[in-house]
C-alpha positions in Angstrom: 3.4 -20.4 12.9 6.2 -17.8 13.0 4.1 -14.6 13.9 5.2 -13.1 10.6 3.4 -10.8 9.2 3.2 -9.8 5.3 1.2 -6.6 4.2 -0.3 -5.8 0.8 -0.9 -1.8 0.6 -2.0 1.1 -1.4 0.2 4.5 -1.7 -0.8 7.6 -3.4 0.5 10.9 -4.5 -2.8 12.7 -3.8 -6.7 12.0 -3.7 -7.5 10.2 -6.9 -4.0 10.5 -8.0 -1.6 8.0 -8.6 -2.2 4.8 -6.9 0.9 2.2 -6.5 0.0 -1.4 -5.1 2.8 -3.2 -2.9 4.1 -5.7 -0.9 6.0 -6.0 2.4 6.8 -7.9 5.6 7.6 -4.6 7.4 5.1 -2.1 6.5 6.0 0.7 9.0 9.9 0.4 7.9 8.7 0.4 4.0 6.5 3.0 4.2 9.2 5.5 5.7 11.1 4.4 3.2 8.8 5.7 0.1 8.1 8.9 2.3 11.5 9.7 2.7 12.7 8.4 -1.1 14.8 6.4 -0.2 13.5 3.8 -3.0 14.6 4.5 -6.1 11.9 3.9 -8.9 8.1 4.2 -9.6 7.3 5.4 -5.9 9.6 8.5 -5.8 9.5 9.3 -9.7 5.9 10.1 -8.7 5.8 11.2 -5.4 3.7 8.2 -3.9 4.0 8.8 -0.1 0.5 8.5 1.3 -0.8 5.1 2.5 -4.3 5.0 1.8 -4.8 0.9 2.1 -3.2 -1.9 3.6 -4.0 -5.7 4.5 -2.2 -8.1 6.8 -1.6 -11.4 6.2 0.4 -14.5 7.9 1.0 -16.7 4.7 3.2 -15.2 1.9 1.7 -16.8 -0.8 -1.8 -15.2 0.1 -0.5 -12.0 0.4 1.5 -12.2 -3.0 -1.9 -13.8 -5.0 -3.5 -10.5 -3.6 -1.3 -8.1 -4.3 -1.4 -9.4 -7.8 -4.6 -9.7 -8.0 -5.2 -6.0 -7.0 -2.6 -5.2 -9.9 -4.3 -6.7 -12.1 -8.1 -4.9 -11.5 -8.9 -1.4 -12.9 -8.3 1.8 -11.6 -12.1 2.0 -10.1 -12.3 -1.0 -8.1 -8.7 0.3 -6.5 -10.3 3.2 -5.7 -13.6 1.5 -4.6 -11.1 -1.4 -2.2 -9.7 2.3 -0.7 -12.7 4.3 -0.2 -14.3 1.6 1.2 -12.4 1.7 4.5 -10.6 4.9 4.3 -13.7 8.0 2.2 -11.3 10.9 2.9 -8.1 9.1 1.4 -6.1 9.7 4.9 -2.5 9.1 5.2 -2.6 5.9 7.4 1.1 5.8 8.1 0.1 8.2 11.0 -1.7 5.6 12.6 0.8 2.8 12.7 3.5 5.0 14.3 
């Protein structure tokens, strides 16, 4: 074991807004990233700054088989996955720094 980390999350643009499902082995560093727009692409074309979900994982290949797997579902179990642990959609960046 290397102690790596690998973190599927959840941004949005607002409460039942746009949701955008993503992968990353430095979640704090990525997230500044969207929230500042310094990623070009889906994420700043739509204003997806709010982390409203994420999951840690220490094997890649379960954390990629997730993160597709959460692509793949429909909009309501997304929103069921972030209500489930987060009812008032809070920005959870906030926590992590």
């Amino acid at each position: 074991m290397n102690g790596k980390h690998y973190y599927v999350y959840i941004l949005c643009n607002k409460r039942n807004g746009t949701l955008y499902t993503g992968i990353t082995s430095n979640l704090i560093k990525c997230i500044w990233q969207h929230k500042n727009e310094a990623v070009e692409g889906f994420t700043k074309q739509y204003g997806l700054k709010c982390l409203v979900h994420f999951e840690q994982y220490q094997d890649v290949k379960e954390a990629l088989l997730r993160e597709k797997r959460i692509k793949k579902w429909n909009r309501q179990w997304k929103i069921n996955l972030i209500e489930q642990n987060n009812p008032n959609w809070d920005d959870l960046y906030q926590k992590l720094v």
